[in-house]
C-alpha positions as CSV (number, residue, x, y, z in Angstrom):
1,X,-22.2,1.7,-72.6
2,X,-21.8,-1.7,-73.7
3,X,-23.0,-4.9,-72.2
4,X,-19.2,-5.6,-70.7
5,X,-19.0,-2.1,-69.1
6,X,-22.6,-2.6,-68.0
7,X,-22.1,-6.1,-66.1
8,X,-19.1,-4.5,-64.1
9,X,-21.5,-1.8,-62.8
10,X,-23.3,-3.4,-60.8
11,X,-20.7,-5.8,-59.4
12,X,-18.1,-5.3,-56.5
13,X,-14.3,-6.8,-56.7
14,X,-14.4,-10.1,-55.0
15,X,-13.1,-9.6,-51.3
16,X,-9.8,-10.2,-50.8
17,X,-8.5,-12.4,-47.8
18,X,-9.4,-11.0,-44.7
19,X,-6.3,-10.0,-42.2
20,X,-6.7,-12.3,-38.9
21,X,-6.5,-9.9,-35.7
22,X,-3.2,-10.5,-33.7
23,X,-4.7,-11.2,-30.1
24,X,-2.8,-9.3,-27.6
25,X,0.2,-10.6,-26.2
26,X,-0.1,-11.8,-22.8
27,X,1.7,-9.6,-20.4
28,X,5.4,-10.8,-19.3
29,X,6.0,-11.1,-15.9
30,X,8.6,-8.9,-16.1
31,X,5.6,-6.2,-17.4
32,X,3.4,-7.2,-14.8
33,X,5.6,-6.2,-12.0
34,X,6.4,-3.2,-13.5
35,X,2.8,-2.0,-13.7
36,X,2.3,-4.0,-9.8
37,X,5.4,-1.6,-8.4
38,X,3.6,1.7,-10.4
39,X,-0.2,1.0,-8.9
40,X,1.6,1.0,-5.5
41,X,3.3,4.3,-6.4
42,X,0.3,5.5,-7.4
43,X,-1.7,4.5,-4.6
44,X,0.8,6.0,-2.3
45,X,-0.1,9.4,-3.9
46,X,-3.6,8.8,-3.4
47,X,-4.0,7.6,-0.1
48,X,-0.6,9.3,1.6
49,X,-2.2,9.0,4.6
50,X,-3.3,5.0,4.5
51,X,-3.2,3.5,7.8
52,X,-4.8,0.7,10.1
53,X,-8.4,1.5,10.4
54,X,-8.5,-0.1,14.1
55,X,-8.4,2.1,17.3
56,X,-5.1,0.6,19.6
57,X,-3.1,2.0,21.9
58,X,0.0,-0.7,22.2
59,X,0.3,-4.5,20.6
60,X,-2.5,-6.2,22.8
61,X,-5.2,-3.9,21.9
62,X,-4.1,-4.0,18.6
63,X,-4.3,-7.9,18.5
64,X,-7.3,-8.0,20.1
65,X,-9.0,-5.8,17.8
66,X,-8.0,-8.0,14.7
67,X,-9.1,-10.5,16.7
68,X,-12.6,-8.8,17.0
69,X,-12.9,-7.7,13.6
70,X,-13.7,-11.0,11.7
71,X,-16.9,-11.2,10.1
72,X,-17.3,-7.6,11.0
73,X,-16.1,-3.9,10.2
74,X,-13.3,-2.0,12.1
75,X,-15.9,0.7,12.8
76,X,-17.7,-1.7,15.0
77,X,-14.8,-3.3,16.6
78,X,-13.5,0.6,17.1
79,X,-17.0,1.3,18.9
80,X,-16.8,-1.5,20.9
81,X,-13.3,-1.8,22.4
82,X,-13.6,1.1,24.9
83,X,-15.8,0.0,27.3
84,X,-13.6,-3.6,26.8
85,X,-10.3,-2.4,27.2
86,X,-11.4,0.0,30.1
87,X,-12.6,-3.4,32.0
88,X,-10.0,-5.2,30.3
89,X,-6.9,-3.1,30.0
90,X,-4.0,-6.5,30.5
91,X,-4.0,-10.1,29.3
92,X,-3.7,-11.2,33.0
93,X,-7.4,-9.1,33.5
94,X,-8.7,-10.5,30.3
95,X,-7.4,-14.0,31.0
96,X,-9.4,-14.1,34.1
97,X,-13.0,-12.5,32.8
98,X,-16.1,-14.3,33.5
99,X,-17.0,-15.0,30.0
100,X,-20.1,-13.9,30.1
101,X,-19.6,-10.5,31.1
102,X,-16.9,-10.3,27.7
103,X,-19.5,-11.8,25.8
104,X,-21.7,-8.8,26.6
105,X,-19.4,-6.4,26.0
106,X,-18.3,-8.0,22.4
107,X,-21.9,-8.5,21.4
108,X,-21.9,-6.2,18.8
109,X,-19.0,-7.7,16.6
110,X,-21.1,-11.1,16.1
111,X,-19.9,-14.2,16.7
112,X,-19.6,-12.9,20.3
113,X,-19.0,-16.6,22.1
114,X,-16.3,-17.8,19.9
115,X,-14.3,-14.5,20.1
116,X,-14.6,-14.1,23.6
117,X,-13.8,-17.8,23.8
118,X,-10.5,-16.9,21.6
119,X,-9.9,-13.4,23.9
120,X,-9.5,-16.0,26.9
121,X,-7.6,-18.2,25.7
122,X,-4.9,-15.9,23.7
123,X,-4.9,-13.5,26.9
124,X,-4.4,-16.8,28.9
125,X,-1.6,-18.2,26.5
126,X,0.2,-14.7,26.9
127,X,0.0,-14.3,31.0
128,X,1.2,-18.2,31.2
129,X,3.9,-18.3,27.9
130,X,4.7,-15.0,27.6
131,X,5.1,-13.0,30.4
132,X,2.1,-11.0,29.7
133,X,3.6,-9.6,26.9
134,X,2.4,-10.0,23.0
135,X,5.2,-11.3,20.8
136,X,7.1,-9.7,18.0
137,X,7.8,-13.0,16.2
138,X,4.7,-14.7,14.2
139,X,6.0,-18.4,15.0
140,X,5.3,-17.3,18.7
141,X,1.7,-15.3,17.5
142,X,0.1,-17.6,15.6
143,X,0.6,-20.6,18.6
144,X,-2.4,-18.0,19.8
145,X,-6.1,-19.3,20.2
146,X,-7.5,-16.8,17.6
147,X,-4.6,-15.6,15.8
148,X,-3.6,-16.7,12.3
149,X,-1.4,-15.6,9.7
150,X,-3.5,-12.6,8.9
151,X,-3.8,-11.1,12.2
152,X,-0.1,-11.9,13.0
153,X,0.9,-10.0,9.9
154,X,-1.3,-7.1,11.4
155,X,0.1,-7.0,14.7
156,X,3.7,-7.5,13.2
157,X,3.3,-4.8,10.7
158,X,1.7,-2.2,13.0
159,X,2.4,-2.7,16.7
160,X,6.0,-3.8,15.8
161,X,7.2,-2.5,12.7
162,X,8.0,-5.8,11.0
163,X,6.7,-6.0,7.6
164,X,4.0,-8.1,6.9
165,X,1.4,-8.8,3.8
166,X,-2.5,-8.2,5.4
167,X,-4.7,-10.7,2.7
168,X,-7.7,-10.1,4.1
169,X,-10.9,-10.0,1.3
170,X,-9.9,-6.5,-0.4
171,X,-6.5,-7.1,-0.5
172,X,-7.3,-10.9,-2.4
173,X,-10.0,-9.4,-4.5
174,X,-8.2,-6.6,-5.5
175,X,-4.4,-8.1,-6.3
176,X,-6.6,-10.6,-8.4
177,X,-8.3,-8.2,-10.0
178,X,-5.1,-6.8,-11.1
179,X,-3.5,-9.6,-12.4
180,X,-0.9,-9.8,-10.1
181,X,-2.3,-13.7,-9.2
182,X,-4.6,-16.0,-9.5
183,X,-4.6,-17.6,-6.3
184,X,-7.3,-17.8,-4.0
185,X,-5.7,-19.3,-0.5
186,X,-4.5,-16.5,1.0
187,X,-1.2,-18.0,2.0
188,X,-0.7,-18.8,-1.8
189,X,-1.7,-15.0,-2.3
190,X,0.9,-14.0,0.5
191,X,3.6,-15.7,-1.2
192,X,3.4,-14.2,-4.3
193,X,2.7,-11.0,-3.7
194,X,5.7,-11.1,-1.3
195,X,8.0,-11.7,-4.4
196,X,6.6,-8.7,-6.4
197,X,7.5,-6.4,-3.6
198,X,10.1,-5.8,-1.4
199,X,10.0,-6.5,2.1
200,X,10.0,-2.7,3.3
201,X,7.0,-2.2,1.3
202,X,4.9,-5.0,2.7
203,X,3.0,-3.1,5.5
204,X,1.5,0.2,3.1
205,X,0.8,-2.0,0.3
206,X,-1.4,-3.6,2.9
207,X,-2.9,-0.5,3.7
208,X,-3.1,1.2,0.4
209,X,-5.0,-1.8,-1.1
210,X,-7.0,-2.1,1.6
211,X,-7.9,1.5,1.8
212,X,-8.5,1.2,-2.4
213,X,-11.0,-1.9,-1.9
214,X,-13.2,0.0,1.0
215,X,-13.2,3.0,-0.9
216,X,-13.5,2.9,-4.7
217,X,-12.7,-0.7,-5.4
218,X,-15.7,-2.3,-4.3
219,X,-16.7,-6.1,-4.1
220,X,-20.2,-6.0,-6.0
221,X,-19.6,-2.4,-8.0
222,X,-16.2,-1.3,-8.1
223,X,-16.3,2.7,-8.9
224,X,-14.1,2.5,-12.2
225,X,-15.2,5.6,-13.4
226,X,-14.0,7.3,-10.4
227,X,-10.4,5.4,-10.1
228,X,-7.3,7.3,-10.0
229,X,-5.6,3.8,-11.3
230,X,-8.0,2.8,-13.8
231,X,-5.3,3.1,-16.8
232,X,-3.2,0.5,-14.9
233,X,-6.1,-2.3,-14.4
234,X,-6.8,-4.6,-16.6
235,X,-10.4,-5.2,-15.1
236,X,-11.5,-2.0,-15.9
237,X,-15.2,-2.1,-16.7
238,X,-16.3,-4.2,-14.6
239,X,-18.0,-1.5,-12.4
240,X,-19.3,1.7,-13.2
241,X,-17.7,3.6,-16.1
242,X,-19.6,6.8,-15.8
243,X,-18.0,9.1,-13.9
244,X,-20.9,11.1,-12.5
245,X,-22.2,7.8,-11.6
246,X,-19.2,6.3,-10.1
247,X,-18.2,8.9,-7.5
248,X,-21.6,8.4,-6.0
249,X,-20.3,5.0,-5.2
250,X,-17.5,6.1,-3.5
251,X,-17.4,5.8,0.8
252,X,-15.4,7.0,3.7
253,X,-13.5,10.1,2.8
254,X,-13.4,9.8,-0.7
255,X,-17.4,10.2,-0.5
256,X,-17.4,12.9,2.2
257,X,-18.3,10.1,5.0
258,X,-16.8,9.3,8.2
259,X,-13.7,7.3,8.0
260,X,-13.6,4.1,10.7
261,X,-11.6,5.3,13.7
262,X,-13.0,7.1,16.6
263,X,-9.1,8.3,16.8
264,X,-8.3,8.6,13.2
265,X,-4.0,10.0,12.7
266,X,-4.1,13.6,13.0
267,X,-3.2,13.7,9.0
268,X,-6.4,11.8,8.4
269,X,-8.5,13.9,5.7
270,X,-12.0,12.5,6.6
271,X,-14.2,12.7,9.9
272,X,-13.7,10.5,12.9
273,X,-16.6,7.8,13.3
274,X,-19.2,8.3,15.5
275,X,-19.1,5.9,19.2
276,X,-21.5,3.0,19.2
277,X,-25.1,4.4,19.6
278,X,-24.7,7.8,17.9
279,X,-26.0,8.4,14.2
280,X,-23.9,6.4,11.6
């Protein structure tokens, strides 16, 4: 072999110029609705039985209960309201309570003196303003000690039938999560998850997401390996992959657990909740 043929033996072709990766295009907005408008079609499917999680008979119970249910679960709320609406079943009776004796009674939701504070004064607000009656418009709700946007859109959506966008902390961690915003304020949130959507779908995208973010999409360990709309998130990953492992994460039904109602809808798949003071 001669000394030429030799030298190329041991050498390797210089490297050509490597190819630069394309990053990925960022999604059109166009795209984004599209996939936004599928999840909710998709989530419909799953959860075609997604309703409020709070026990009410008729639009005061139901506004109290919202009311009730800050900084607290609906399952507490629903084991707590009754014994209040049994003492309490009008605004005119709950406008005149002693507070302490609501205070008592609301104990278990925390935050017990400022809600029963709020109880007073929205039940006081609706014997002297409105006839004892709650009303169907939110200009007139959210003049309501207690009541903002949030729990106007609740009443609206469920005790009236009026659409209405629910941005509590599932629905803004999950509509972030996919990409549908990056707002944090829930108003801004409301707003553009309002244009995505058409009105008539407001209300069960409220539940659906909701019923998604207590279930599979958690806060601090999302159960990714266990999501039926994991190939429409771009956040995939950032809980548990496994699937063995994920579906051990998952609660309420979807886990074999009680739901929150004591008086879940008779098409409810899971069990009702136990009453305050039974085993949980």
């Amino acid at each position: 072999m001669s000394g030429k043929q030799n030298s190329a033996v041991g050498e390797q072709a210089p490297a050509g110029p490597k190819k630069a990766t394309k990053a990925p295009k960022p999604e059109s907005r166009l795209a984004m609705i599209r996939r936004a408008r599928r999840i909710n079609r998709e989530l419909a499917e799953v959860y075609p039985y997604a309703h409020p999680e709070l026990d009410f008979e008729n639009p005061f119970q139901l506004l109290v209960a919202t009311v009730l249910s800050a900084q607290t679960t609906d399952l507490r709320v629903n084991q707590t309201t009754p014994a209040l609406f049994a003492k309490y079943p009008t605004p005119e009776d709950m406008a005149a309570a002693a507070p302490e004796e609501l205070e008592a009674i609301i104990r278990p939701t925390g935050f017990f003196r400022a809600k029963a504070k709020s109880l007073i004064g929205l039940s006081t607000a609706l014997r002297d303003n409105f006839g004892g009656e709650v009303p169907g418009r939110l200009k007139d709700l959210v003049t309501l000690p207690g009541v903002g946007r949030k729990t106007a859109n609740v009443v609206l959506g469920n005790g009236f039938g009026v659409p209405g966008l629910t941005v509590d902390t599932h629905f803004g961690r999950l509509v972030r999560r996919w990409k549908w915003t990056e707002q944090e304020d829930p108003e801004k949130v409301e707003a553009e998850i309002a244009e995505i959507f058409p009105k008539s779908e407001w209300t069960m995208l409220s539940h659906r997401i909701i019923f998604h973010g207590r279930r599979i999409c958690h806060s601090r360990k999302p159960a990714c390996g266990a999501c039926p709309i994991a190939h429409l998130c771009p956040s995939y990953g950032e809980g548990e992959t496994d699937p063995e492992k994920a579906k051990k994460l998952l609660k309420y039904e979807m886990g074999g657990q009680p739901g929150q109602r004591l008086s879940p809808p008779p098409d409810y798949p899971g069990k009702p909740a136990p009453t305050l003071g039974e085993a949980e």
